[in-house]
C-alpha positions in Angstrom: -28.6 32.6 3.4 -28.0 30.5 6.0 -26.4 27.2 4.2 -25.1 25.9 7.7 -28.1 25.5 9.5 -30.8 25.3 6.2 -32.7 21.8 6.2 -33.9 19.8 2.6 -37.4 20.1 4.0 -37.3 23.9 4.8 -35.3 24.3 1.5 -37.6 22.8 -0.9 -41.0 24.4 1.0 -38.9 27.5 0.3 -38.5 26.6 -3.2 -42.1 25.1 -3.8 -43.7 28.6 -2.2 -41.1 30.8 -4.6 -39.1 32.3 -2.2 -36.0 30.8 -3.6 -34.4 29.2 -6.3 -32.1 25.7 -7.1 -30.0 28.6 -8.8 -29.4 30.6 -5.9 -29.5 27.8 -3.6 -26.8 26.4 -5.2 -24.8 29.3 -6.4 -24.6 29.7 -2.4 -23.5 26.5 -1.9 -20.8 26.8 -4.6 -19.8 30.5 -3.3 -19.5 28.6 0.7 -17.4 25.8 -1.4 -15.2 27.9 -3.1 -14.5 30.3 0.3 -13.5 27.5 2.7 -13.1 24.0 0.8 -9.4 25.0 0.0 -9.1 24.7 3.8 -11.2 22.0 4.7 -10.6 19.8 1.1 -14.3 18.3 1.6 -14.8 18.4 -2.4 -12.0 17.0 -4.7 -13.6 18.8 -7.4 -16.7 21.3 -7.5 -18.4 20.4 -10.7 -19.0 22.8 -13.9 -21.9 22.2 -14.6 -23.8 22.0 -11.4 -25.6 25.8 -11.7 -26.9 24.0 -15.3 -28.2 21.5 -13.4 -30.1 24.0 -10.6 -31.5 25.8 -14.3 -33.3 22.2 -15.3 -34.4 21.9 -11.4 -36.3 24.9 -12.0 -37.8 24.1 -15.0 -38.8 21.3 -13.3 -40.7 22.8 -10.7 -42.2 25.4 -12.7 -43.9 22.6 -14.8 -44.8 21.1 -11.4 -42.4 18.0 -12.0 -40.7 18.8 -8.5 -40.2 16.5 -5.8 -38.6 17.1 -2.4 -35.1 16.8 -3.9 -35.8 18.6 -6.5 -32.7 21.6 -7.4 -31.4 20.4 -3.3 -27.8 20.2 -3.6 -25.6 17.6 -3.0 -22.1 16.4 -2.6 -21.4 12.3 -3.8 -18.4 10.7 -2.5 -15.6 9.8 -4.9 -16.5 6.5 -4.9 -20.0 6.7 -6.9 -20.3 6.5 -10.4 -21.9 10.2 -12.5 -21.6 9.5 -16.2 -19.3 12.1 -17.3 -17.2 12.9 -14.6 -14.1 11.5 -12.3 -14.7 8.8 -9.9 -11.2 8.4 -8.7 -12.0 7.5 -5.1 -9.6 9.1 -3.7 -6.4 7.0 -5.3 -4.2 7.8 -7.8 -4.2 4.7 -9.7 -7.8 6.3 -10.8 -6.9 9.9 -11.0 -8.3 10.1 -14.3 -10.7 7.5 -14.7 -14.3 9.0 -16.1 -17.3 7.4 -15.7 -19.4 6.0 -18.4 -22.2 5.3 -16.4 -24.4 6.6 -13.8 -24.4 4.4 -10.6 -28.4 3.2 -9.7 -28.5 5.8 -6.9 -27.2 8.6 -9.0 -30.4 7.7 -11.5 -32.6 7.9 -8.6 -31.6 11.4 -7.5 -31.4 12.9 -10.9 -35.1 11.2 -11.5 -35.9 13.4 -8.6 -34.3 16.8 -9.9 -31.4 16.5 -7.3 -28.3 18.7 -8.2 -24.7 17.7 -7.7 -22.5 20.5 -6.5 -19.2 17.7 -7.3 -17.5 14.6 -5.6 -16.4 14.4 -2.0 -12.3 13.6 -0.8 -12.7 9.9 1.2 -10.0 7.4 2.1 -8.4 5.4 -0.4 -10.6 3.2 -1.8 -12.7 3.6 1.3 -10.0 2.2 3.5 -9.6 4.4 6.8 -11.1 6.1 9.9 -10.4 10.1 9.4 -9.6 10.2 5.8 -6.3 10.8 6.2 -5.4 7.9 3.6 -6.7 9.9 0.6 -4.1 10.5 -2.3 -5.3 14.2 -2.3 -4.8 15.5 1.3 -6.5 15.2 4.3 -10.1 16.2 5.1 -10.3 18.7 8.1 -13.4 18.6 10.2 -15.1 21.8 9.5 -16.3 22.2 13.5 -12.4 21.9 14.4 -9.8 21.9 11.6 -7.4 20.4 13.9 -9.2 17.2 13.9 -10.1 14.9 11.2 -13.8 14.8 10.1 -14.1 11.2 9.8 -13.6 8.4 7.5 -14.2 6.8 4.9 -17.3 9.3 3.9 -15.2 12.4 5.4 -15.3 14.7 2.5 -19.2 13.7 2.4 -19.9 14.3 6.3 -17.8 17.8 5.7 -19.5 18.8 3.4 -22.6 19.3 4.8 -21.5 20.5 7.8 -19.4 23.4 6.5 -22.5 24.2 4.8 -21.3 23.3 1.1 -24.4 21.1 0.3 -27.7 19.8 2.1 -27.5 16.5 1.8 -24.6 14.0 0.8 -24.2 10.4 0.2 -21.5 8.1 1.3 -21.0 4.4 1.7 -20.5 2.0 4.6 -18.6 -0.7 5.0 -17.5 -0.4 8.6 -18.9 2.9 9.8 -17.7 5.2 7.2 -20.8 6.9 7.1 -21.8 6.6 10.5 -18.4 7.2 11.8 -17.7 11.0 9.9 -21.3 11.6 10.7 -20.8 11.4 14.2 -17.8 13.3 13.9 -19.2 16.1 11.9 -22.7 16.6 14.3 -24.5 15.2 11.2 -27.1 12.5 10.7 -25.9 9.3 8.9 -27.4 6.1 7.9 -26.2 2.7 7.1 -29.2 1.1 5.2 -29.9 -2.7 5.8 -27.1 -4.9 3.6 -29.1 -4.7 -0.1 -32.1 -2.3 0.7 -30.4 0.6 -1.5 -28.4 -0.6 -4.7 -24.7 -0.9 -5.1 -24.7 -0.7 -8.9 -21.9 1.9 -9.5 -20.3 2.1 -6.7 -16.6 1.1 -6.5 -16.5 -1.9 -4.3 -14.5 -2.5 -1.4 -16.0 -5.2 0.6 -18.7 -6.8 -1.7 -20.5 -8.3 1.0 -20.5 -5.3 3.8 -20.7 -2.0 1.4 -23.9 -0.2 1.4 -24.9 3.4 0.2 -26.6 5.9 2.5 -27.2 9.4 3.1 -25.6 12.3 5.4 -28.2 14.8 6.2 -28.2 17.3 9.4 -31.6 16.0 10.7 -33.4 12.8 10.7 -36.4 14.4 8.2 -33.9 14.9 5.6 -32.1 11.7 6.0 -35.1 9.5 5.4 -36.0 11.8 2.7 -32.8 11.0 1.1 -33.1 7.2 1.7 -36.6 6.8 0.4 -35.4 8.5 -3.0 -32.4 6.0 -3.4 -34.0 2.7 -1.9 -35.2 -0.1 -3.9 -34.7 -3.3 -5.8 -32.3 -3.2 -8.6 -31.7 -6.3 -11.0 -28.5 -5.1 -12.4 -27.0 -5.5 -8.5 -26.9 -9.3 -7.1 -27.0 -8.1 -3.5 -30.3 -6.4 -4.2 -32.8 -7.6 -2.2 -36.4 -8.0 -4.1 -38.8 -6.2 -2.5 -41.3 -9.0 -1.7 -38.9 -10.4 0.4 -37.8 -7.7 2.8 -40.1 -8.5 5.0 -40.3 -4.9 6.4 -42.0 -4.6 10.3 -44.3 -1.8 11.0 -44.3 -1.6 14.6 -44.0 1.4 17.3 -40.4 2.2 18.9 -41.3 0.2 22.8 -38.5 -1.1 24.0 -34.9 -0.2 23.6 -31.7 -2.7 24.0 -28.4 -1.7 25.6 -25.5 -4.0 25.3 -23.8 -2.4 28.6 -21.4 -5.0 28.2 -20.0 -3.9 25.1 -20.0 -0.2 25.8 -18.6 0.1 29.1 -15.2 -1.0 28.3 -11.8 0.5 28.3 -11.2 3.1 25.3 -14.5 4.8 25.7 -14.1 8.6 26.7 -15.8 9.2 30.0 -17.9 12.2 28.6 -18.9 10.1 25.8 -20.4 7.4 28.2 -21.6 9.5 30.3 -23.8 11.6 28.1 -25.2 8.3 26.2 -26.4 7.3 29.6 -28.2 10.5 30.2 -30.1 10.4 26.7 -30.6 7.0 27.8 -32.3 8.0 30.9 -34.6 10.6 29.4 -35.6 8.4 26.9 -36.6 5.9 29.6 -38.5 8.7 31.1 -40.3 9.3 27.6 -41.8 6.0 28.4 -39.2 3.9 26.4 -38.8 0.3 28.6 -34.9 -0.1 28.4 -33.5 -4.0 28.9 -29.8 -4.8 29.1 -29.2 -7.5 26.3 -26.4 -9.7 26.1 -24.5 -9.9 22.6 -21.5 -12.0 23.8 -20.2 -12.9 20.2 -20.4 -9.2 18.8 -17.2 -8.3 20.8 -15.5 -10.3 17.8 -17.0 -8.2 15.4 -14.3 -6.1 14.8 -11.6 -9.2 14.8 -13.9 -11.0 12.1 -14.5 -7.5 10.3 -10.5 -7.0 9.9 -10.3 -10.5 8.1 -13.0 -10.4 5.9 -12.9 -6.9 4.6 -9.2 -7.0 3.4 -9.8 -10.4 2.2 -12.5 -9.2 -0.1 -10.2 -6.0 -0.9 -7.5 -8.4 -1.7 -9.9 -9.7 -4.4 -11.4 -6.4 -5.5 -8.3 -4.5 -6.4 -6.4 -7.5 -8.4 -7.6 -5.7 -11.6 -5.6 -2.5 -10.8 -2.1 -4.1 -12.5 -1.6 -1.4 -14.6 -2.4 -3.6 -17.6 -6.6 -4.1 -16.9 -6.9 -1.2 -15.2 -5.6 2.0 -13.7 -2.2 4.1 -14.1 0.8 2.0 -15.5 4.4 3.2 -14.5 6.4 5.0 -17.4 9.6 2.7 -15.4 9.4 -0.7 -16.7 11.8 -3.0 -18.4 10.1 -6.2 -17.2 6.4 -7.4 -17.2 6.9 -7.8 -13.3 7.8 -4.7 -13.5 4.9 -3.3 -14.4 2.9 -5.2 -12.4 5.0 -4.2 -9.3 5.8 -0.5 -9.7 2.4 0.5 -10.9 0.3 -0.8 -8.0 3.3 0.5 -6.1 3.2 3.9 -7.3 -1.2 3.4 -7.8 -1.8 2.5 -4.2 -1.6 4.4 -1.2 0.3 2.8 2.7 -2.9 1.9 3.7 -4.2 0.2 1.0 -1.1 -1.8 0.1 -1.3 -2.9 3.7 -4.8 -4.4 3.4 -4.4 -6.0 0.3 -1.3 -7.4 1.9 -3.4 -8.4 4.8 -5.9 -10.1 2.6 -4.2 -12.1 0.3 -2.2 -13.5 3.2 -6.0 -14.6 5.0 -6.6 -15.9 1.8 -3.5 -18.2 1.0 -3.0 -21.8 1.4 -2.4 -22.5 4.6 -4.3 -19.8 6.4 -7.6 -20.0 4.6 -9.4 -22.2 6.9 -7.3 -21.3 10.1 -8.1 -17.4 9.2 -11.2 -16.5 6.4 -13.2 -19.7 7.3 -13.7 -19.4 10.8 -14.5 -16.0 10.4 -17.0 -15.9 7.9 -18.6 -18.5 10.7 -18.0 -16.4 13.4 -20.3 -13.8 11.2 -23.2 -16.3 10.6 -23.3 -16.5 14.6 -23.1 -13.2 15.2 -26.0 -12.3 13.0 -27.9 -15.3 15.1 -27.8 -13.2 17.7 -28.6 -10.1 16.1 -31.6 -11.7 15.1 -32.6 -13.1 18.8 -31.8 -9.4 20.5 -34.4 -7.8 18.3 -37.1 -10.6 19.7 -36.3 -8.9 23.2 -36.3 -5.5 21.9 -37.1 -3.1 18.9 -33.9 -0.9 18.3 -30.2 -1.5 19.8 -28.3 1.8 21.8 -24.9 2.5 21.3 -22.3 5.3 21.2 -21.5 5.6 17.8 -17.7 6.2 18.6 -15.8 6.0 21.6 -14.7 9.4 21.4 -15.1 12.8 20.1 -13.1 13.6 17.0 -9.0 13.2 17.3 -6.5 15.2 16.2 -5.2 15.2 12.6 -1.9 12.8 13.0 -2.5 11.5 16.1 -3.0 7.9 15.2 -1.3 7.9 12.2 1.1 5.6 13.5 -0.2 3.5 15.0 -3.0 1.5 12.6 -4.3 -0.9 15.6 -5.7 1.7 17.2 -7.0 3.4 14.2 -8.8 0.2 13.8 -10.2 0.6 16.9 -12.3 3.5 16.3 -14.7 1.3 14.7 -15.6 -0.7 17.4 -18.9 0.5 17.6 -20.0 0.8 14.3 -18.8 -2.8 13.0 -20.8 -4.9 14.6 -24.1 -3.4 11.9 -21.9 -4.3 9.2 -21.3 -7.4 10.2 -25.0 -8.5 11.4 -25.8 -6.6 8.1 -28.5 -4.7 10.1 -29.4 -0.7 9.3 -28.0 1.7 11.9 -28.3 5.8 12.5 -26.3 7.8 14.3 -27.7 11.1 15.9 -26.0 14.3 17.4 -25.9 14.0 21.5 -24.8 17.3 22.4 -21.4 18.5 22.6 -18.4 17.9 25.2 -16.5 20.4 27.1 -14.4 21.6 24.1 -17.7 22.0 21.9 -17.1 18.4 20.0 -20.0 16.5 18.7 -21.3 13.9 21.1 -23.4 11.0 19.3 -25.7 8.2 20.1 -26.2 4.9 17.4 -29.4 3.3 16.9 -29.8 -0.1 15.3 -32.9 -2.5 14.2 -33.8 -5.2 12.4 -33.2 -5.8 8.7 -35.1 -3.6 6.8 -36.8 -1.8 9.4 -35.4 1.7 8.6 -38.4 3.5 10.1 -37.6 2.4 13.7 -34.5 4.2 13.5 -36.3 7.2 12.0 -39.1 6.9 14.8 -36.5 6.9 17.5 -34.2 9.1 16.0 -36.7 11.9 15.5 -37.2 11.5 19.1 -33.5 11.9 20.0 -33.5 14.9 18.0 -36.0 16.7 20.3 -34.6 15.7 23.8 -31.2 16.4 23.2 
């Protein structure tokens, strides 16, 4: 069985027409895991029960209960909630924290008969570019395992690209599902800000995370995404949906920001095939404008002061005393305090809590947090007057191919940097895909980014199935 190169769709038409099985669908999966993933470390564990739960997907079926997703396999990042097993996302001041919940997009998946092979190695907390920052070892990008596969979702994007599960989800805050997507030759999508539910899922920056899938084509991703999307009162972020204002229009005209792409830092094969797909798209009959988004260059500048500011805020509880492992070394209350978030947290994520508070303190608020949470409300502005000129946005998705393992370890500004591309979305608050655009010399995945308006998903899936057949 080929697990690499098997879609959901043809999968589940495999399934419905019984010429396979959720048992042995997944007991391939497992068998691919348990082969390669001590090399790779995509899963951080490979749940017990998961061939149980292929047994109740084809019960389902057989009592014609099945839906698309129904006995498909799939790998959840560390950071999402399954009643009954570890969310640790990826730190070790959570090694052994259980969940007693299911997170809202976990109850939509197992509504649908969807099967979870076990939980996916990320960066700390979600904090990184190549999830490198995890407490348990880096992920290794299954097309090159000298180079990372992406972060924060890098277990997630690995996963289904070493063939270890069809479909995965990950969340975004900055590109860390778009990012490892990319990086992986997958399909990822970053849902508008409050189309799918963040109930359950371990926050990093309340006001920028969103849930989405990993898929290798566009057909399964939006197969993914209509299962998990939808209002949820339990979540404050949700957006009703009345109010979502959704637009059903044709694909037309297609925005590039030439501005913001054809900078410094951006690999010449990566520019140079997103202006060929470019091109054939225009010969498809697609009109292509250059818009100007003159503000979105400070995306990444007002990114880096928001997102640890709300980390800042978000990881307070961990003190050992709330929350999370407490040191056996302590004599003093401070103590406590001090050398359990110490020996908790990972470099990275004592940096940005660091990073945060200080935005946060008197003194700094205003000069720092204030003028960038305006800077935001501007940038959205102009989000929202693009899309009047055009229907989706082009961009790479990153500026270059996957790096090397250790290569920017150093050196966290330019680590930062990687997310260039992808932060601007996050900001605006906008859904984005990225698609596979070929390969470069060395065989690395090449990838373009589409964005649209809010809640207009289905443009990127319009365009994107498009992609998929020129490339």
């Amino acid at each position: 069985m080929d697990i690499k190169n098997l879609t959901i769709e043809e999968a589940s038409k495999k399934m419905e027409a019984g010429e396979l099985t959720s048992v042995q669908l997944v007991s391939a999966c497992i068998e691919n895991a348990k082969k390669d993933n001590g090399d790779i470390n995509a899963f951080l564990e490979i749940f017990d029960d998961a061939l149980a739960q292929a047994e109740v997907a084809d019960k389902m079926r057989k009592e014609g209960k099945a839906t698309t997703l129904t006995g498909i396999p799939f790998a959840i990042k560390d950071n999402i909630l399954i009643h009954g097993h570890i969310a640790s996302a990826a730190s070790k001041i959570l090694a052994n924290y259980v969940a007693s919940y299911d997170a809202h997009v976990i109850e939509k998946l197992k509504t649908a008969g969807a099967v979870f092979i076990g939980r996916t190695n990320m960066d700390e907390f979600a904090m990184g570019s190549s999830t490198e920052n995890s407490a348990y070892g880096v992920t290794k990008n299954p097309l090159d395992t000298s180079r990372v596969a992406g972060g924060s979702s890098g277990g997630s994007a690995a996963a289904v690209a070493a063939g270890f599960a069809l479909g995965a989800l990950g969340t975004d805050t900055g590109g860390s599902i778009r990012q490892p997507a990319a990086f992986c030759g997958t399909v990822g999508l970053k849902p508008t800000y409050g189309d799918v539910s963040r109930y359950g899922a371990m926050p990093m920056g309340n006001s920028l995370d969103q849930i989405g899938p990993i898929a290798k084509t566009v057909a399964d991703a939006k197969i993914i995404y209509e299962t998990i999307v939808g209002h949820d009162p339990r979540d404050n972020t949700s957006v009703p949906d009345q109010f979502k204002n959704k637009q059903d229009r044709p694909v037309k005209t297609i925005g590039v920001p030439w501005h913001l792409i054809e900078v410094d830092g951006i690999e010449a094969e990566t520019l140079t095939r997103f202006k060929e797909t470019i091109e054939k798209l225009k010969k498809e009959g697609y009109s292509i404008v250059d818009i100007s988004l003159p503000l979105t260059k400070y995306s990444l500048a007002v990114y880096y002061i928001l997102m640890p500011a709300e980390v800042s805020t978000n990881l307070d509880r961990f003190d050992g005393i709330r929350y999370g492992h407490r040191t056996k070394d302590a004599e003093t209350l401070y103590d406590v305090y001090a050398k359990s978030r110490g020996e908790g947290f990972g470099k990275e994520t004592r940096r940005r809590i660091i990073l945060g508070t200080y935005v946060l303190s008197h003194g700094y608020y205003d000069a720092y947090y204030r003028k960038a949470v305006a800077v935001r409300h501007e940038i959205e502005k102009e989000f929202k007057d693009a899309f009047t000129k055009c229907d989706v946005i082009a961009m790479p998705t990153n500026p270059a191919p996957a790096f090397k393992i250790g290569s920017k370890g150093s050196d966290p500004l330019a680590m930062y940097l990687a997310d260039v591309f992808t932060v601007p979305a996050d900001i605006a608050g906008v859904p984005a895909i990225t698609i596979p655009n070929g390969t470069n010399k060395e065989g690395l995945p090449l990838d373009i980014q589409f964005m649209s308006t809010w809640f207009d998903e289905q443009a990127l899936f319009e365009i994107g199935e498009v992609v998929e057949k020129l490339v």
